[in-house]
N, CA and C atoms as an extended XYZ file, in Angstrom:
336
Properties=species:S:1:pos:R:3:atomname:S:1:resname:S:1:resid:I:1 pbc="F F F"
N        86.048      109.432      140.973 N   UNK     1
C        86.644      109.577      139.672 CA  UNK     1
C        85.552      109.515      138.608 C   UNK     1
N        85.175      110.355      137.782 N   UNK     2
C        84.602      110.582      136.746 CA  UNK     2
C        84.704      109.491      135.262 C   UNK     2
N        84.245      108.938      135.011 N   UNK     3
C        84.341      107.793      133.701 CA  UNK     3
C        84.219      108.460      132.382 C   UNK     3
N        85.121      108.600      131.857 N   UNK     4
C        85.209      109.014      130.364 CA  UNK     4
C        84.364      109.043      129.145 C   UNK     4
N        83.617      109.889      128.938 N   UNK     5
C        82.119      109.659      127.841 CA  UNK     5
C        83.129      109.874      126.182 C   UNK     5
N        82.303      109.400      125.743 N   UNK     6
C        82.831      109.481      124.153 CA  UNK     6
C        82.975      108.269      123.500 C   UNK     6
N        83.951      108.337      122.618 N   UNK     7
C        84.240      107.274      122.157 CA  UNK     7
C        85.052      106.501      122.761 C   UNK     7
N        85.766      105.119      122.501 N   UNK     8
C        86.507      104.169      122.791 CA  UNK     8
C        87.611      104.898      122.499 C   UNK     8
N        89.383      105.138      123.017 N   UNK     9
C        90.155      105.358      122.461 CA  UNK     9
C        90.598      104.086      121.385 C   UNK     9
N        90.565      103.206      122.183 N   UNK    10
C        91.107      101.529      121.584 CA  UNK    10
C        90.309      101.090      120.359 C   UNK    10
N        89.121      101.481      120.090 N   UNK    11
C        88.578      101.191      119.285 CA  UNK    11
C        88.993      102.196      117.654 C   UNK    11
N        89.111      103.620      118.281 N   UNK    12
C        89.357      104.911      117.366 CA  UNK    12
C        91.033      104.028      116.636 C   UNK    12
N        91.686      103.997      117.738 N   UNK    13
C        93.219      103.419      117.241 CA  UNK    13
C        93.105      102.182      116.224 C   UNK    13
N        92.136      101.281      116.924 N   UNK    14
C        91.904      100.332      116.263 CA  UNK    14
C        91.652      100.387      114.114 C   UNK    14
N        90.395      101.292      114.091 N   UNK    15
C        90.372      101.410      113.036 CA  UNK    15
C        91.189      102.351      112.530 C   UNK    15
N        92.358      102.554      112.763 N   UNK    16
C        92.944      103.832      111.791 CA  UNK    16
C        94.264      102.876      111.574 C   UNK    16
N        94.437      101.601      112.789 N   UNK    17
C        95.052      100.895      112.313 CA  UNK    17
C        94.782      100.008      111.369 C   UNK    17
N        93.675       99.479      111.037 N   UNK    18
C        92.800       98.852      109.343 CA  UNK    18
C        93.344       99.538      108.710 C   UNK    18
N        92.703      100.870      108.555 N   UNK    19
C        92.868      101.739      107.150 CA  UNK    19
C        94.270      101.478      106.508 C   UNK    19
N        95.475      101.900      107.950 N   UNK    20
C        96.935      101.877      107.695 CA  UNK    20
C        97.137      100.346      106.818 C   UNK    20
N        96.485       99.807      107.884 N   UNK    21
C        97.084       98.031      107.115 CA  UNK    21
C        96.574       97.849      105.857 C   UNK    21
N        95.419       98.256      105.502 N   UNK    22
C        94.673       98.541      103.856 CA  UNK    22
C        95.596       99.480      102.953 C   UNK    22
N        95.801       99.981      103.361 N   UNK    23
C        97.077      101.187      102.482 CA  UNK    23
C        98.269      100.481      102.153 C   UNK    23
N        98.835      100.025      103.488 N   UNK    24
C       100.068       99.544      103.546 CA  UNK    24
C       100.024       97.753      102.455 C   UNK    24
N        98.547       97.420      102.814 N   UNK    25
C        98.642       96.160      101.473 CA  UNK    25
C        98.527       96.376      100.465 C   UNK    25
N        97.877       97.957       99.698 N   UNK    26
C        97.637       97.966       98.828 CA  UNK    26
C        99.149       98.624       98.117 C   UNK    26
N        99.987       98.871       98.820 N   UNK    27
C       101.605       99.612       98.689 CA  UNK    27
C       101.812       98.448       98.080 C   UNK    27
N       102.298       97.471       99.137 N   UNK    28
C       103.119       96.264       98.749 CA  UNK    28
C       102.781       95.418       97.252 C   UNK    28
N       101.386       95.258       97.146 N   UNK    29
C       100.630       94.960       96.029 CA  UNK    29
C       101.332       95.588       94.672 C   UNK    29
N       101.392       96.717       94.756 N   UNK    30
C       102.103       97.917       93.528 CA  UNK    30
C       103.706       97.368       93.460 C   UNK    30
N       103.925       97.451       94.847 N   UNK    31
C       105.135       96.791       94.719 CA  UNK    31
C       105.749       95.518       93.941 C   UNK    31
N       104.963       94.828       94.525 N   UNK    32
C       104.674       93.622       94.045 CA  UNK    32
C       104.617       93.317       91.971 C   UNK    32
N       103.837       94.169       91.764 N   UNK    33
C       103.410       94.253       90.714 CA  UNK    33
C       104.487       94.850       89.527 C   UNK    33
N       105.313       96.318       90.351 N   UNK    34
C       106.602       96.253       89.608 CA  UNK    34
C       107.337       95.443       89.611 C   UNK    34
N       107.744       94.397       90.076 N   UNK    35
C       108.560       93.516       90.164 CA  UNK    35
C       108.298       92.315       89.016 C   UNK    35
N       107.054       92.069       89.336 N   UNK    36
C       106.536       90.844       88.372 CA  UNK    36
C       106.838       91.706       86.723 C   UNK    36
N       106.579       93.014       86.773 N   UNK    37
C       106.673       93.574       85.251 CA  UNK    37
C       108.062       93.415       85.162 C   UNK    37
N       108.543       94.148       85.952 N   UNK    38
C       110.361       93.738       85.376 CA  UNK    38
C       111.316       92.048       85.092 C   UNK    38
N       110.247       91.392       86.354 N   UNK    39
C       110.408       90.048       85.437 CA  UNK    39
C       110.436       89.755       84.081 C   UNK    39
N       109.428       90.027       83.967 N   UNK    40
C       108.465       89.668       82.603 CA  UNK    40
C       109.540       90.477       81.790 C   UNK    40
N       109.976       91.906       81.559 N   UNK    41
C       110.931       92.457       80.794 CA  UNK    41
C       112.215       91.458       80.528 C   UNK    41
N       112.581       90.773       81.689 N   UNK    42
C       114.024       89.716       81.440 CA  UNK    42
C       113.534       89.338       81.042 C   UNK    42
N       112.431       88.423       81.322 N   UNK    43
C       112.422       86.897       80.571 CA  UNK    43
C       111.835       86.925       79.115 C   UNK    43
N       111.531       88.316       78.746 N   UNK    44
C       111.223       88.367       77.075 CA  UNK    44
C       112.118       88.806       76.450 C   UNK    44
N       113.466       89.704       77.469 N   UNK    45
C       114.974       89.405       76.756 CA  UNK    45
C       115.882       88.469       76.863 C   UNK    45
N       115.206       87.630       77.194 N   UNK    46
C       115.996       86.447       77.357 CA  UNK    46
C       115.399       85.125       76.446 C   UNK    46
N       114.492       85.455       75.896 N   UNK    47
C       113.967       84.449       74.833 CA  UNK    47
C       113.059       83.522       75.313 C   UNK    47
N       112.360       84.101       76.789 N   UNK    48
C       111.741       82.853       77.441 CA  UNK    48
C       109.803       83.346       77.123 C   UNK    48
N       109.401       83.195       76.029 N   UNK    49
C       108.408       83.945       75.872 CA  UNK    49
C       107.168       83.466       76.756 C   UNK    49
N       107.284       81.727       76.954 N   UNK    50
C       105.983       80.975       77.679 CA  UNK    50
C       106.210       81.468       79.343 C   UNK    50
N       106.996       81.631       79.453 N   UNK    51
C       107.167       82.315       81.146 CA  UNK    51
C       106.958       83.587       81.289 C   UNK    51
N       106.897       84.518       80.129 N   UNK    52
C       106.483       85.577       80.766 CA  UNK    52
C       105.291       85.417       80.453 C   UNK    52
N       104.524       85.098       79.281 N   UNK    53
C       103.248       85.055       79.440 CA  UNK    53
C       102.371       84.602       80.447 C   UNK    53
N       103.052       83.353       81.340 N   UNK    54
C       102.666       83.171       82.920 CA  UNK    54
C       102.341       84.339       83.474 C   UNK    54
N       103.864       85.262       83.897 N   UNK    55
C       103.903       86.035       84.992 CA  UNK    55
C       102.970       87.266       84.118 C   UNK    55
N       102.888       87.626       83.045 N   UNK    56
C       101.813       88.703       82.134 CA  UNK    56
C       100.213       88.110       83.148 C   UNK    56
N       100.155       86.994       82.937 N   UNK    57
C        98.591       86.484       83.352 CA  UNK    57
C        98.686       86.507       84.983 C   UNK    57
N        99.496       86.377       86.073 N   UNK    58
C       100.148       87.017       87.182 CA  UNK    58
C        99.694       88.544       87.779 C   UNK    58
N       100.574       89.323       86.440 N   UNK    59
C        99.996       90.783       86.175 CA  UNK    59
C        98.882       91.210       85.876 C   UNK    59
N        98.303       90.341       85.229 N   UNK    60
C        96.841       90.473       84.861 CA  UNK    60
C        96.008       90.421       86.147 C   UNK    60
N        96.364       89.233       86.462 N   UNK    61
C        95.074       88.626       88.358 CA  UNK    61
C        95.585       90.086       89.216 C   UNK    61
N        96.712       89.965       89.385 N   UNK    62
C        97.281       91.202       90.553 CA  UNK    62
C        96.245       92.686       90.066 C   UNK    62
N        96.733       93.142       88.643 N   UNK    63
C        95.733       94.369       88.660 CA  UNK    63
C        94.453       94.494       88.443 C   UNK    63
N        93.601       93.082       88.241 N   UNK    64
C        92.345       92.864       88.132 CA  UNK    64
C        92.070       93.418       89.537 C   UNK    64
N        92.508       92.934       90.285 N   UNK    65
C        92.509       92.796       92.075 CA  UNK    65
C        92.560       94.361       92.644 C   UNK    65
N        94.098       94.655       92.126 N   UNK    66
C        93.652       96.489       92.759 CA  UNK    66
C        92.743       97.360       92.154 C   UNK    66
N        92.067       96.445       90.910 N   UNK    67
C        91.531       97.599       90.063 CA  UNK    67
C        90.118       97.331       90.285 C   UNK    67
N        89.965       96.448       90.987 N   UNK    68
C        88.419       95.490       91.420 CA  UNK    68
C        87.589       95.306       90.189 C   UNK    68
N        88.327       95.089       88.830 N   UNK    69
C        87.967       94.280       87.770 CA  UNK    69
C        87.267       92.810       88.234 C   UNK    69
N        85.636       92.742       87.802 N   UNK    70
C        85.522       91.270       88.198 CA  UNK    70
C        85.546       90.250       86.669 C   UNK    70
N        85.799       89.042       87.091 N   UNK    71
C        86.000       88.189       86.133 CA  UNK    71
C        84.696       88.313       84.995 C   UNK    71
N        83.811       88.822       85.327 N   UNK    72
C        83.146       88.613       84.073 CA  UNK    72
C        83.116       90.168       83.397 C   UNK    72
N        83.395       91.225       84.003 N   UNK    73
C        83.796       91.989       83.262 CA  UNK    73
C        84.713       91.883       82.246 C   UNK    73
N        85.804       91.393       82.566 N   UNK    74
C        87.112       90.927       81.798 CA  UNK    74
C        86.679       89.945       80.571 C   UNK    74
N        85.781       88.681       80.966 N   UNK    75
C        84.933       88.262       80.066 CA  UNK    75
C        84.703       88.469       79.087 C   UNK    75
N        83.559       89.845       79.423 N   UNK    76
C        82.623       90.745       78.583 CA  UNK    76
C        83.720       91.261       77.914 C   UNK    76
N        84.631       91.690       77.956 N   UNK    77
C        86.053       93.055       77.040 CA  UNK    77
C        86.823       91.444       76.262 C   UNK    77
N        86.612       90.268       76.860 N   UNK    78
C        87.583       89.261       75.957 CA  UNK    78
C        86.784       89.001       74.968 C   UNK    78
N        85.145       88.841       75.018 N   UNK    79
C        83.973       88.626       73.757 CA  UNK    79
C        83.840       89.528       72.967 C   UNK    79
N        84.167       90.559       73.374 N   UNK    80
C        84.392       92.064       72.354 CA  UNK    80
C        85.338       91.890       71.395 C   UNK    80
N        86.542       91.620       72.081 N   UNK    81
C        87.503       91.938       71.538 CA  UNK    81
C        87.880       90.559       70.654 C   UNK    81
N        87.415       88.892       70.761 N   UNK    82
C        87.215       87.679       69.944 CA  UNK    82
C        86.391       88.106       69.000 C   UNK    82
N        86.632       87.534       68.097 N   UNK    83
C        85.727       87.473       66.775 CA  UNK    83
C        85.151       86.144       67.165 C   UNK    83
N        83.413       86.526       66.732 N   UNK    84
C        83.174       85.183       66.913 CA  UNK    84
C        83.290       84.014       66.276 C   UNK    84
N        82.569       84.703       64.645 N   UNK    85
C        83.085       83.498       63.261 CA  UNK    85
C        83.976       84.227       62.796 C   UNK    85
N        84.842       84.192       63.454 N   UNK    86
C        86.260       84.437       62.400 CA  UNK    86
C        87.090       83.187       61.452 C   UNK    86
N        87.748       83.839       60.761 N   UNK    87
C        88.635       82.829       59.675 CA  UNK    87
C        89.594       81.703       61.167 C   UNK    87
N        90.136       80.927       60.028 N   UNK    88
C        90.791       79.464       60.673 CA  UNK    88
C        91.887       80.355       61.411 C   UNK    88
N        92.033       79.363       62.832 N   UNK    89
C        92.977       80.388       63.775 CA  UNK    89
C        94.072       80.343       62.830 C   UNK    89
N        95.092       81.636       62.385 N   UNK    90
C        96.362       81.928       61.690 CA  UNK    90
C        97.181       82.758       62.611 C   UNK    90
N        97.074       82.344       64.309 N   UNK    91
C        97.838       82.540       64.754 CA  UNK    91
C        99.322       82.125       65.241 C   UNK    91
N        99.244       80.962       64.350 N   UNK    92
C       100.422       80.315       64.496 CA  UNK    92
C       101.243       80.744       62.958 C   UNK    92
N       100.334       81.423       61.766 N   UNK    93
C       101.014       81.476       60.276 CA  UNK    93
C       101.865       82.832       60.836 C   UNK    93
N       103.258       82.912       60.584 N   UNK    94
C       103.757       84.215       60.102 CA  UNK    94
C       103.562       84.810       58.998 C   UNK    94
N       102.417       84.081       58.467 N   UNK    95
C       102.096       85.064       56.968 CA  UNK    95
C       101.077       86.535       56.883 C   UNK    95
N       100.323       85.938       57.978 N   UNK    96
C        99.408       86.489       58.227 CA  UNK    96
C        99.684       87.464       59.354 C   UNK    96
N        98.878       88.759       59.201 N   UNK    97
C        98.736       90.069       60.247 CA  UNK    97
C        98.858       89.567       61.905 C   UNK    97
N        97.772       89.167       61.913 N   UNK    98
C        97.865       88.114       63.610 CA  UNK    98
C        99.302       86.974       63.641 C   UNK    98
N        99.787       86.650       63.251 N   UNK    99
C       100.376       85.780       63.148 CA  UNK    99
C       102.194       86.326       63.484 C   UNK    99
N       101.869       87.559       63.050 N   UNK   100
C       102.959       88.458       63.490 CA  UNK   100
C       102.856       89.310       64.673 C   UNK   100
N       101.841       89.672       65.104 N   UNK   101
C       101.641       89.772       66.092 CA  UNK   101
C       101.834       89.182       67.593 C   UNK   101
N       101.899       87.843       67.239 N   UNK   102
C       101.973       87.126       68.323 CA  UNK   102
C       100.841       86.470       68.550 C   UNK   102
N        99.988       86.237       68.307 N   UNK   103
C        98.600       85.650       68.887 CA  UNK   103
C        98.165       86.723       69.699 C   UNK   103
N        98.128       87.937       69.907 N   UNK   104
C        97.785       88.934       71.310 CA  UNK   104
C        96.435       88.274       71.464 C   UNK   104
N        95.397       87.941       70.379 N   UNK   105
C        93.916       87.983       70.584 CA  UNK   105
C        93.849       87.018       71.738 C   UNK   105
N        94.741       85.832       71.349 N   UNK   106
C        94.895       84.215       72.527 CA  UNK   106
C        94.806       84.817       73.763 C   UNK   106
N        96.033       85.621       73.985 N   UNK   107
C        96.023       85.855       75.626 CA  UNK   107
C        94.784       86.120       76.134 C   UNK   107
N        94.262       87.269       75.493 N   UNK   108
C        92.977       87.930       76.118 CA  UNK   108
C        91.837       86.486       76.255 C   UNK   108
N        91.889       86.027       75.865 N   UNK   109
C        90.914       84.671       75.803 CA  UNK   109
C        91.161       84.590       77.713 C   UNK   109
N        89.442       84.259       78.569 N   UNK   110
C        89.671       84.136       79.988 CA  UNK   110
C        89.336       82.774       79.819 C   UNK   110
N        89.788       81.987       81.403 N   UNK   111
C        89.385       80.551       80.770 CA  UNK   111
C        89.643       79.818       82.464 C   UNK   111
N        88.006       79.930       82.865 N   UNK   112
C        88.312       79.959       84.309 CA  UNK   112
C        86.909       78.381       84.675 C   UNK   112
């Protein structure tokens, strides 16, 4: 009987089963990720604003992750986007522009 030259079959199967399982995590992930957004949609019609900002920062780690954003990139775009000497925080005044806003600048703040 002649012995089979080439490749491994078991090995060929092997990696095409990775790839599949890499695909198939990166599915669920998306999946995953609509879900946490539609959370976040209730619970900001529902008046629960400190919980979605959780699951927002949730959304944030999850697409840092598929998007292979590293933390100090994110960093670098939060120091951009902070003022450094800026005026007294008036993110709590509703008088003020930011203040109606919501604080957006806060979130972006990383803090690891």
């Amino acid at each position: 009987m002649k012995r089979p030259t080439g490749s491994h079959p078991l090995y060929l199967a092997s990696s095409v089963t990775e790839k599949a399982l890499a695909a198939s995590s990166e599915e669920r992930l998306h999946s995953v990720l609509a879900t946490l957004e539609q959370c976040r949609t209730v619970l900001t019609k529902d008046a629960r604003p400190e919980t979605a900002k959780l699951v927002s920062l949730a959304i944030l780690q999850l697409r840092m992750e598929l998007n292979q954003v590293a933390d100090l990139e994110l960093k670098a775009l939060c120091d951009v986007l902070t003022p450094v000497a800026g005026p007294l925080d008036t993110s709590h005044d509703p008088k003020s522009p930011q203040g109606q806003r919501g604080g957006a600048l806060a979130v972006l703040k990383l803090v690891k």
